[in-house]
C-alpha positions in Angstrom: 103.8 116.9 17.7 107.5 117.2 16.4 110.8 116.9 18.0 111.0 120.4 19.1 107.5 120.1 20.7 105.9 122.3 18.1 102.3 121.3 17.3 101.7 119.8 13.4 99.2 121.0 11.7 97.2 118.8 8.5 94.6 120.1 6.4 92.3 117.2 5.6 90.6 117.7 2.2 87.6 115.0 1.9 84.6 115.1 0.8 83.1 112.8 2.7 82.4 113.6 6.0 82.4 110.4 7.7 85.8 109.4 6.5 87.0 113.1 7.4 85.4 112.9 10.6 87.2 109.5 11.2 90.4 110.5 10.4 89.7 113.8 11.8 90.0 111.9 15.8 92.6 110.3 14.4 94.9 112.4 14.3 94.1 114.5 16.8 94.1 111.7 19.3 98.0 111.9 18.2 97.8 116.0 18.9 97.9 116.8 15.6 95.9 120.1 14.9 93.4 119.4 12.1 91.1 121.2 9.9 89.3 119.9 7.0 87.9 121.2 3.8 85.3 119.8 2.0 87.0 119.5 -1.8 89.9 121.0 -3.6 88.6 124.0 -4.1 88.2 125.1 -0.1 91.1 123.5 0.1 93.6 125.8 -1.5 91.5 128.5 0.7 92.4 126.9 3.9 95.7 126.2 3.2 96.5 130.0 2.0 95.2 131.4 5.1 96.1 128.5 8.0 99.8 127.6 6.2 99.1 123.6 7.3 102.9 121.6 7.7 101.0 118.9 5.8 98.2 118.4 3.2 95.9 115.0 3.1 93.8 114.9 0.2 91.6 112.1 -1.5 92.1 112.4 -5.5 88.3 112.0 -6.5 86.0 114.5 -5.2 83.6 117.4 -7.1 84.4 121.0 -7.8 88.5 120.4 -7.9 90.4 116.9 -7.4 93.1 116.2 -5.5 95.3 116.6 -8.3 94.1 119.5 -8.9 94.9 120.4 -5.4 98.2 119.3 -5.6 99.4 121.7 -8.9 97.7 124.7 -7.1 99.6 124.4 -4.0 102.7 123.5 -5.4 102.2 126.8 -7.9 102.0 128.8 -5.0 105.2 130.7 -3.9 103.9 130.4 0.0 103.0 126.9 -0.3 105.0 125.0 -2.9 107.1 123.7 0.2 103.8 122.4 1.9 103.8 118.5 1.2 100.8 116.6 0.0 100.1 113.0 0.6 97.3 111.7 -2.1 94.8 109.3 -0.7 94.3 106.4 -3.7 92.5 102.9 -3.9 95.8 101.7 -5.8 93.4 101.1 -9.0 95.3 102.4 -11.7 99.0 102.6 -12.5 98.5 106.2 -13.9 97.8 107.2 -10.4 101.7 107.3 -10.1 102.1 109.2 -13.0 99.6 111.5 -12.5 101.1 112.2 -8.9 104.4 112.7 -10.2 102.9 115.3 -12.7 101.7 117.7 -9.9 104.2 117.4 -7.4 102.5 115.3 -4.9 104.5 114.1 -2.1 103.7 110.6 -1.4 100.8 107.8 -1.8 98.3 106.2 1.1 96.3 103.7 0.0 92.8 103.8 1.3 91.7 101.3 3.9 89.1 101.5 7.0 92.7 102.1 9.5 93.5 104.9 10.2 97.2 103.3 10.8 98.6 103.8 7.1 97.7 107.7 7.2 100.1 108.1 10.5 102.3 106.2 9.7 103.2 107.4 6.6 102.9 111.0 7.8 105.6 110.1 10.0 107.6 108.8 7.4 107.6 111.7 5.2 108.3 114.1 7.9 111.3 111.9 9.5 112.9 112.0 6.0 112.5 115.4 5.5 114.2 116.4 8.7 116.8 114.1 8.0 117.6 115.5 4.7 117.3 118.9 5.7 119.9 118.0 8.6 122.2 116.5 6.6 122.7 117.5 2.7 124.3 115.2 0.7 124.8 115.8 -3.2 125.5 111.9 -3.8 122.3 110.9 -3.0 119.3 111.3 -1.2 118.3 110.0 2.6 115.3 108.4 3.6 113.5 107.3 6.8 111.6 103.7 6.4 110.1 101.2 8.6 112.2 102.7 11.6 115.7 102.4 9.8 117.8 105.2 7.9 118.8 104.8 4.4 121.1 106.3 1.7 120.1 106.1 -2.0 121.9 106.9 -5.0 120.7 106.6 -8.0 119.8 108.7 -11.2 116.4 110.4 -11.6 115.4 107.9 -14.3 116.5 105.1 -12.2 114.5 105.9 -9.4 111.5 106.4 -11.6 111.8 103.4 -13.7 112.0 101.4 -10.5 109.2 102.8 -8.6 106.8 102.6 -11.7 107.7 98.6 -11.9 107.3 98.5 -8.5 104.0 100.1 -8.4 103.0 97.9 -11.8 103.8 94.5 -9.6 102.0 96.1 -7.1 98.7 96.6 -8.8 99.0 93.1 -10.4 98.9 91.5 -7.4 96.1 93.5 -6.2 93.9 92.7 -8.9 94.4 89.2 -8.4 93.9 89.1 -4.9 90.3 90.9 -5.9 90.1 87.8 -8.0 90.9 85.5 -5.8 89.0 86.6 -3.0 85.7 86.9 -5.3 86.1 83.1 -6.4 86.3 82.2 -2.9 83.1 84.3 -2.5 81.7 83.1 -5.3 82.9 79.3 -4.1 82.0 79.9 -0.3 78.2 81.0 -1.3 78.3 77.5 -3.8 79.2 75.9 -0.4 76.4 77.8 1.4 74.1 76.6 -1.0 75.0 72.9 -1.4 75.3 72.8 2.2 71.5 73.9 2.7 70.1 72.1 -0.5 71.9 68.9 1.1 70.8 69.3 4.5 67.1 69.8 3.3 67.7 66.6 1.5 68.9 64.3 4.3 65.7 66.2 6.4 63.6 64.6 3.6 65.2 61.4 3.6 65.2 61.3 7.7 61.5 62.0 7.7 60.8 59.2 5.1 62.8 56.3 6.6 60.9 58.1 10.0 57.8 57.6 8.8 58.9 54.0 7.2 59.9 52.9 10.3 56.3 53.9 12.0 54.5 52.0 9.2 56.3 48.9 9.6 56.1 49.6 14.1 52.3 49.2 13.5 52.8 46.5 10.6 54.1 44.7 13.4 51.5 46.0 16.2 48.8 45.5 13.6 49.5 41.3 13.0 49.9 41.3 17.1 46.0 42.7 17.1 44.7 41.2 14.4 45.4 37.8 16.8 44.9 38.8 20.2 41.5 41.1 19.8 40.1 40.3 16.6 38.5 36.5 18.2 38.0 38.1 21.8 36.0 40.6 20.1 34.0 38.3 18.3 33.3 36.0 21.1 32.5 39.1 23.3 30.0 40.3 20.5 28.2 36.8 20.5 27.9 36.9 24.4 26.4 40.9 24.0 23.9 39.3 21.9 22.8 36.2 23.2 22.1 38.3 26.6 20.5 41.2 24.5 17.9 38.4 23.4 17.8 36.9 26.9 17.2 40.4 28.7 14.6 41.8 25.8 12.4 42.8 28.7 14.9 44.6 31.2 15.3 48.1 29.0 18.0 49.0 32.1 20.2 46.0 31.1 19.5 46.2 26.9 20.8 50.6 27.9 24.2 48.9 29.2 24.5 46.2 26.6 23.9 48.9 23.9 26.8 51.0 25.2 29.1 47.7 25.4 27.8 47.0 21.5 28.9 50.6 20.7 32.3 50.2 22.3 32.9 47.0 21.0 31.9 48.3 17.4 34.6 51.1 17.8 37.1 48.9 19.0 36.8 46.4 15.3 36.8 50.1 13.7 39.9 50.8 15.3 41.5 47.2 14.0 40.4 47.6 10.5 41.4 51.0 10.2 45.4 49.6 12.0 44.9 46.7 9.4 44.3 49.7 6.1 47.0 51.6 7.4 49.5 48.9 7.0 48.1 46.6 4.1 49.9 46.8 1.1 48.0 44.9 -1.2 48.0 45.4 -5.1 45.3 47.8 -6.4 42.4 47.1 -8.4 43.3 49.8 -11.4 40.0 50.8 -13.5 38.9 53.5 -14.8 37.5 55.8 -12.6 34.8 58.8 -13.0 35.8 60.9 -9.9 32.3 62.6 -10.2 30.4 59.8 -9.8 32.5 58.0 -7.0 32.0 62.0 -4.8 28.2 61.2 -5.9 28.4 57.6 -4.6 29.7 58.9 -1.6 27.4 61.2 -0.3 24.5 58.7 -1.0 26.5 56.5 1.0 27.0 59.1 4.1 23.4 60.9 3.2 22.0 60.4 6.6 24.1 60.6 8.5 25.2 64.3 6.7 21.5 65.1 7.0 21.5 63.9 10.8 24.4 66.7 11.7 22.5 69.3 9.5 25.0 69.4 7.0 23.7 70.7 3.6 26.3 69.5 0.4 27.0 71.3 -2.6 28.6 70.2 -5.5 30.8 72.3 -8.0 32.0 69.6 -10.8 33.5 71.0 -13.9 31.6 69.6 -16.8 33.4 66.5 -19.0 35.9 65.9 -15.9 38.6 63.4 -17.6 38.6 60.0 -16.2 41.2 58.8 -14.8 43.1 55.3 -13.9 42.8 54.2 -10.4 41.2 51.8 -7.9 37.7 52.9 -6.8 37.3 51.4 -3.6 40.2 53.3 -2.5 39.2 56.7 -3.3 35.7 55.7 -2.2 37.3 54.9 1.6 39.6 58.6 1.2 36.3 60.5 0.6 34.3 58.8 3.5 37.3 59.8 5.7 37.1 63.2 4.6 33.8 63.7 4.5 33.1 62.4 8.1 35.8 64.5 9.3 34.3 67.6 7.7 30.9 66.4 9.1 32.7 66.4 12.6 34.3 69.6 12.3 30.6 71.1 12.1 28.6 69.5 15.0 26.4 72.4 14.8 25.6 71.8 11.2 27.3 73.7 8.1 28.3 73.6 4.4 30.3 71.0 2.8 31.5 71.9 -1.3 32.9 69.5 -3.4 34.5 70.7 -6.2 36.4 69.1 -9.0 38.4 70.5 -11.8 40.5 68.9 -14.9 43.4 69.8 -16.4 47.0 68.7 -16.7 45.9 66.9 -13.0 42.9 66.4 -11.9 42.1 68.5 -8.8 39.3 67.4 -5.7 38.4 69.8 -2.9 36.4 69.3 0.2 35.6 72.4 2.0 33.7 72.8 5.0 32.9 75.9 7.2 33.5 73.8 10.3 35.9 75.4 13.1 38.8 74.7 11.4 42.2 73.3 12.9 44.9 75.5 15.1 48.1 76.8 13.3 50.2 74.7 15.6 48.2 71.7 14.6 48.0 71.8 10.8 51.6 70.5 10.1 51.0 67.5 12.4 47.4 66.5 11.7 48.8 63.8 8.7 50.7 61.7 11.4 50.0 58.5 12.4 48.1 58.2 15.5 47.6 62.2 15.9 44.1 63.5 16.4 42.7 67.0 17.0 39.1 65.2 18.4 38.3 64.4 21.9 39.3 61.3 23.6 37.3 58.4 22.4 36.2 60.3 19.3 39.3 59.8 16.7 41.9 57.0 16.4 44.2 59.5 14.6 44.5 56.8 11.7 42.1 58.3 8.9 44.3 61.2 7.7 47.3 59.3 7.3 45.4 56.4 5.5 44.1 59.3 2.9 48.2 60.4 2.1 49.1 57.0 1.8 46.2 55.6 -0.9 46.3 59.4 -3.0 50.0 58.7 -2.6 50.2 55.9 -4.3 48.0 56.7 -6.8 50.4 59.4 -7.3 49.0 62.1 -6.4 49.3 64.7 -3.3 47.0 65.7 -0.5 47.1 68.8 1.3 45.5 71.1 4.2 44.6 74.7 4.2 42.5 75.5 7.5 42.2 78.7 9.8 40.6 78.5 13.0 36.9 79.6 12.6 37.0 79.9 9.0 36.8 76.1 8.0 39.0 73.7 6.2 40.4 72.8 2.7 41.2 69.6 1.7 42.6 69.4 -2.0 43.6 66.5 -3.4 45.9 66.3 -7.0 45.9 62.8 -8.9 47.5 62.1 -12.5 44.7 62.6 -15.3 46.8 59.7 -17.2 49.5 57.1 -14.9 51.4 54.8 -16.8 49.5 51.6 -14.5 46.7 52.6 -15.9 47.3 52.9 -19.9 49.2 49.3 -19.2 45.9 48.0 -17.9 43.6 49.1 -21.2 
């Protein structure tokens, strides 16, 4: 609204229309009276028939540009006096010239406020009115940033000046595009260092973690070793000297079997603390992983064939040998096997398979009923165990990772509740301890 409380009228010409919308309320939230045209070309319709006090066009759009625009009104004996503000992204320098060429009015660069477009509507309509008001052939008046002023200068003066102007301007603009995308470029670096380091300090946490369990039941294990390993024995003497004595009460030799069985699991459970922490030197040979699978399930045969487990085996023929201590892989496959065995109390298939290669890959499947998703990530730490109470020690698994670990190779799990388990295991074909040892 203007002084005299006469209603302004702007013709937006945009052809977006989200951005005319937006500017659209606006400018009528200021009670402005708007209408928009779509591109250049309905704009010089709409402003021949409505006669806006103001024109707002962007410069790029189809049909006719803003430029465009700007020469037809400016041609036109009715509108010539109509004043056009160009909307620009400040992203050439010939934008000026260009402007100047057709008679626009004034620049507004583009941003997402609305608060550049009014103001600088208001200032081209306060200097207007002042110059109409007061005519001075020295020089020309202008309204800026709230404050009169009085310029005089030549023509070439003023155009030199605001071309420079505009030059610096766009220089600074480019480099604050550069700037701002190296600290982009340098805050996504920092993103990623940041992540790749934090994953790294998990690692490390979860190693010195686990460190620090092995050397808790290093310490346990001595402490057991000494206080159960001779009770256990002397208790074992005393089961048998009364199993002799009472060879005629079958009541008492049923409770002194149970005692035998309990005391057998209890030396398990020592030797298997005792494995878990030893770290004695290995007994490198060379090792034929067929044969030692082979050797295994000869060992474990009846007690496979008790829990109606049938075993295939799936070796790739002229597996390479490899270097590595066979008692050790022996005791991982006994562990694995009588976990798959347990997995299937109802009987099932158990597949060995073995492939060569760069590695040398082992995998024991069974169609037991597999382990819970929630379960799978934890079933490698010490001490946890998915079987009933009394039935695992949670020790077996995480003696398997550490002997294929230090053989260099990886273990892994695939399972899926009702659908069985995976157990693959990856060991070097050809490990430097081994090539020293020929």
């Amino acid at each position: 609204m203007n002084d005299d409380g006469r209603v302004i009228s702007v013709l937006i010409v945009e052809d977006s229309p989200t951005q005319a919308e937006k500017l659209r309320a606006s400018l009528e939230a200021q009670r402005f009276a708007v209408a928009v045209a779509a591109d250049g070309a309905e704009g010089i319709t709409v402003a021949r028939e409505r006669r806006p006090d103001i024109v707002i066009s962007d410069i790029v759009m189809p049909s006719m540009d803003g430029y465009g625009l700007c020469r037809a009104i400016k041609a036109d004996e009715r509108l010539k006096g109509t004043p056009v503000i160009l909307l620009t992204s400040l992203s050439d320098p010939q934008d000026v010239i260009r402007g100047l060429e057709c008679g626009a009015d004034g620049f507004i660069v583009k941003t997402s406020s609305e608060t550049p477009v009014l103001e600088g509507i208001e200032q081209l309509l306060g200097t207007r009115e002042l110059n109409a008001r007061e005519k001075d052939p020295s020089g020309i008046r202008a309204r800026f940033d709230g404050q009169e002023r009085r310029i005089v200068a030549e023509p070439q003066r003023i155009f030199d000046f605001l071309i420079s102007t505009y030059d610096a301007a766009m220089r600074s603009n480019v480099e604050l595009i550069r700037v701002r995308d190296e600290l982009r470029m340098l805050n996504d670096l920092l993103e990623t260092k940041v992540k790749d380091r934090t994953a790294e300090l998990s690692s490390m946490y979860q190693q010195l973690w686990h460190a620090a369990k092995l050397a808790t039941v290093g310490e346990l294990t001595a402490s057991i070793a000494h206080e159960l390993n001779n009770p256990l024995q002397t208790v074992g003497l005393r089961v048998e000297s009364l199993s002799m004595r009472l060879s005629d009460d079958p009541a008492a030799l049923e409770a002194l079997s149970v005692v035998e069985k309990e005391l057998d699991r209890m030396a398990n459970l020592v030797k298997n603390l005792l494995q878990l922490s030893r770290r004695e030197e290995h007994r490198i040979s060379t090792v034929n992983v067929a044969e030692e699978l082979e050797k295994t399930v000869e060992l474990l045969h009846y007690h496979l064939r008790k829990c109606g487990i049938e075993v295939r085996k799936d070796f790739q023929p002229g597996i390479p040998m490899i270097m590595a201590d066979p008692e050790q892989l022996r005791q991982v496959f006994v562990n694995l096997f009588t976990n798959a065995a347990d997995a299937m109390p109802s009987g099932g298939l158990l597949t060995l398979r073995a492939r060569g290669g760069p590695s040398l890959v082992i995998e024991i499947v069974d169609t037991g009923t597999g382990i819970a998703a929630a379960d799978l990530p934890r079933v490698m730490e010490t001490f946890f165990t998915t079987k009933p109470p009394g039935k695992g020690t949670g020790l077996g698994l995480p003696i398997c990772r550490r002997i294929v670990e230090a053989h260099g190779g990886t273990i892994s799990i695939e399972s899926e509740p009702g659908n069985g388990t995976t157990v693959r295991i990856v060991l070097p074909v050809d490990r430097e301890e081994g090539r020293n040892e020929r």
